[in-house]
PAKOL-715460 format. One record per residue (C-alpha): x, y, z. Coordinates in steps of 0.02 Angstrom, whole numbers, padded with zeros to 5 digits, always signed. Layout:
% residues N
XYZ
...
This chain:
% residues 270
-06815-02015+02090
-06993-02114+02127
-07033-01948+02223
-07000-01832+02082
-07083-01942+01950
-07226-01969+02047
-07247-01765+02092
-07328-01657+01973
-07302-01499+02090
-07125-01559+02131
-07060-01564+01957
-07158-01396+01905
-07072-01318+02055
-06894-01389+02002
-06937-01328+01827
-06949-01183+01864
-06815-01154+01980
-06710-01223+01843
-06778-01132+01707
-06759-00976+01803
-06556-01023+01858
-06523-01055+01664
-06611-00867+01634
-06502-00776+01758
-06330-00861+01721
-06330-00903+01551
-06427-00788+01459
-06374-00717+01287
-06294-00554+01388
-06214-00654+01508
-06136-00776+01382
-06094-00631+01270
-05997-00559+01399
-05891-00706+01451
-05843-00734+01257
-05789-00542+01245
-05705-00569+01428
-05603-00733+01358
-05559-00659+01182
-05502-00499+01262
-05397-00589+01368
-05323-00704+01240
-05289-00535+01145
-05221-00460+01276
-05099-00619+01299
-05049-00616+01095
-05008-00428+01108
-04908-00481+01279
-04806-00608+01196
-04789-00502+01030
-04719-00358+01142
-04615-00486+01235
-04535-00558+01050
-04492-00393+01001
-04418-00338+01163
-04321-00504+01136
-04275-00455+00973
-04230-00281+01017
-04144-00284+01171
-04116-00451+01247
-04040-00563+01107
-03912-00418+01046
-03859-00400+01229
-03830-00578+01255
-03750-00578+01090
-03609-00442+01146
-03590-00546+01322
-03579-00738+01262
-03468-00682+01083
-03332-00623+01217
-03352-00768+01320
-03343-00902+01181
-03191-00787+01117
-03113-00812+01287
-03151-00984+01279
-03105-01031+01110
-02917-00929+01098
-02821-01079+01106
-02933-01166+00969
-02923-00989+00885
-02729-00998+00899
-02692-01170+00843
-02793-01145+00690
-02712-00995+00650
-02547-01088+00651
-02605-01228+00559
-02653-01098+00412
-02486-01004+00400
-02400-01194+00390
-02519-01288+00257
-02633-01125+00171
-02487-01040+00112
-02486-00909+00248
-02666-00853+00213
-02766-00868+00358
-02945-00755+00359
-03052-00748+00211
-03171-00584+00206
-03301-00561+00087
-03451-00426+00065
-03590-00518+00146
-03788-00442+00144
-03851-00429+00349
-04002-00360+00423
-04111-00280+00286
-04010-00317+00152
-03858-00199+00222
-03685-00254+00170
-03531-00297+00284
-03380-00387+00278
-03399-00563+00341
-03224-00656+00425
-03201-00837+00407
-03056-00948+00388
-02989-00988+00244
-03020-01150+00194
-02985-01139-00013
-02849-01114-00113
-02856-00997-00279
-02822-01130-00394
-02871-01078-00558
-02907-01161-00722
-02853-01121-00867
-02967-00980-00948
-02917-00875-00772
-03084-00949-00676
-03072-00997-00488
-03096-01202-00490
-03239-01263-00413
-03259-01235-00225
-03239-01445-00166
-03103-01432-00297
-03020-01304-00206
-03034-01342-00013
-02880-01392+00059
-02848-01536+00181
-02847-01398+00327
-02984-01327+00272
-03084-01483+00244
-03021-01521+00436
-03104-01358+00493
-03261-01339+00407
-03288-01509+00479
-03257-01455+00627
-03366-01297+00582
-03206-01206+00669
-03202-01102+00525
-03331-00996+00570
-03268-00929+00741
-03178-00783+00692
-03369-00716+00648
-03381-00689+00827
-03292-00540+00805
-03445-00494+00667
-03540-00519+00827
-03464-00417+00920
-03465-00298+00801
-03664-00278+00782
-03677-00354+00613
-03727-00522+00661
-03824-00634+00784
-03755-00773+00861
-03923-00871+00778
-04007-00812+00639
-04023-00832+00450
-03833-00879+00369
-03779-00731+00264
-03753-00785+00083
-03682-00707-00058
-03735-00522-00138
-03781-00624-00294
-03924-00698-00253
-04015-00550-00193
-04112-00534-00351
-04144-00714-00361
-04246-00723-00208
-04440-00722-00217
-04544-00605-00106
-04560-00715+00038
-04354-00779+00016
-04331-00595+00036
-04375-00607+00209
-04231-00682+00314
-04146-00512+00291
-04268-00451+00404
-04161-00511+00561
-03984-00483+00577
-03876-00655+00495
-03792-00779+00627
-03669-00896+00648
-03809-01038+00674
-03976-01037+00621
-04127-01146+00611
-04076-01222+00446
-03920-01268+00495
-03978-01357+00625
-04116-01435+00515
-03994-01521+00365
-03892-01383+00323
-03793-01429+00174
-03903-01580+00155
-04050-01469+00107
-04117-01400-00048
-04124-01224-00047
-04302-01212-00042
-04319-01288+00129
-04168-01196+00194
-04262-01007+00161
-04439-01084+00214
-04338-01127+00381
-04266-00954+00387
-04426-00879+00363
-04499-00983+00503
-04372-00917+00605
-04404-00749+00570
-04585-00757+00613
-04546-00858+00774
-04409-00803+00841
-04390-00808+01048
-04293-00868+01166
-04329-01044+01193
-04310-01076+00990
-04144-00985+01006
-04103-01105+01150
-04172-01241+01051
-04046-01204+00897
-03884-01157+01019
-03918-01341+01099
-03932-01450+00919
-03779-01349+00857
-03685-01395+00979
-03748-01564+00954
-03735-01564+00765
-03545-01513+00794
-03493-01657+00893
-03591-01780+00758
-03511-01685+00620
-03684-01702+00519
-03738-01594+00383
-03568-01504+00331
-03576-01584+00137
-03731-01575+00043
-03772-01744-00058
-03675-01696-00219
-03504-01613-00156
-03419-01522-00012
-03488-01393-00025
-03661-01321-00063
-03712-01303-00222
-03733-01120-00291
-03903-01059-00281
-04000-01012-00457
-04180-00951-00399
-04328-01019-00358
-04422-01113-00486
-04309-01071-00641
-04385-01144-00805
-04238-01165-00947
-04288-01131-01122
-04182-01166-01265
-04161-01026-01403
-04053-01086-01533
-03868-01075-01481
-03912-00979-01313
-04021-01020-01144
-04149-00920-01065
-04198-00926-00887
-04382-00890-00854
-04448-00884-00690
-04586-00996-00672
């Protein structure tokens, strides 16, 4: 260091040695290049994974639908059977409850459940509230979420996913805003993100922004992630009643203003 601040010559000859490394290794070309080298490569990584998602979403998760619905199917007869038998003793013989469903794109199909409510009416003809109408079986099974096995065979069938959005009623089709819309744009499942996530304990806001997250994420490792709390969330029995009742509330749209107009009410969306 003495040396080189006593040198004139020696630290005009450094200079320029230096000067001239920083002109052929990081001139303006040089760094231009590298940027359009790393940015093509992180482009060519996001169109990679992209593919990969939709490949997922195409052809991996519908196979591996197909294989572990038979499997669980297999596994879950005698759960299947004993449940069945409980119905036909204490729910009046009625065992499966079907009901017109909208799937993938807003396509309709026949969801199968358990029944878990009676068709106690009051006494203008209208069905009773649903906690007023689950029975003590059916309370049993939704706790034990058994009552939505026999959608496996909706599985099977090719109108649902093992995890995806849960399929809710026609009704509120032309409730939902733009961006609610969405979740119909991957098939329904059993299981989803929001179920995982609070469930019944959730407004319904949170539950579609958490279906729309799936829908933009979806992979295999979130798919793992969700199959893994489920299971988890079953054996806590959390998140099967919402904080007012049994069973979730009825949804009424997304930011609904009520406006009074005389002896009638008018909904306005906000």
């Amino acid at each position: 260091m003495k040396q080189l601040s006593e040198d004139d010559e020696l630290r005009t000859r450094l200079g320029e040695k230096g000067e001239k490394y920083v002109r052929e290794n990081f001139s303006s070309e040089i760094i231009t290049g590298y940027w359009k080298s790393f940015y093509g490569e992180l482009l060519k990584s996001e169109v990679s994974f992209k593919n990969y998602r939709s490949a997922y979403r195409r052809l991996i998760k519908p196979a591996a639908d197909f294989i572990f619905s038979l499997l669980l199917m297999a596994l879950m007869l005698p759960v299947f059977a004993v449940t069945i038998l409980l119905l036909l003793i204490f729910n009046e013989g009625k065992v499966f409850f079907l009901q017109t469903r909208p799937g993938l794109n807003g396509s309709p199909f026949r969801i199968i459940k358990f029944r878990t409510m009676n068709e106690r009416k009051d006494e203008k003809g209208d069905l009773l509230p649903d906690e007023k109408r689950l029975t003590p079986v059916g309370k049993m099974i939704r706790k034990l979420s058994i009552d939505e096995i026999p959608q496996l065979f909706n599985v099977i069938k090719g109108d649902m996913s093992l995890i995806g959005p849960r399929p809710l009623l026609p009704e509120y089709l032309p409730l939902y805003s733009s961006s609610q819309k969405r979740r119909h744009e991957v098939k329904p499942g059993i299981t989803g993100w929001a179920q995982v996530n609070g469930r019944n304990q959730v407004s319904w806001e949170k539950k579609f922004n958490m279906d729309i997250y799936y829908v933009d994420n979806i992979n295999f490792s979130l798919d793992l992630k969700i199959a893994v709390l489920t299971i988890i969330k079953i054996i806590k029995r959390e998140g099967v009643s919402s904080a007012t009742s049994q069973t979730m509330e009825k949804f009424s749209g997304s930011g609904l203003l009520k406006v009074s107009a005389g002896a009638q009410e008018i909904k306005i969306c906000s």
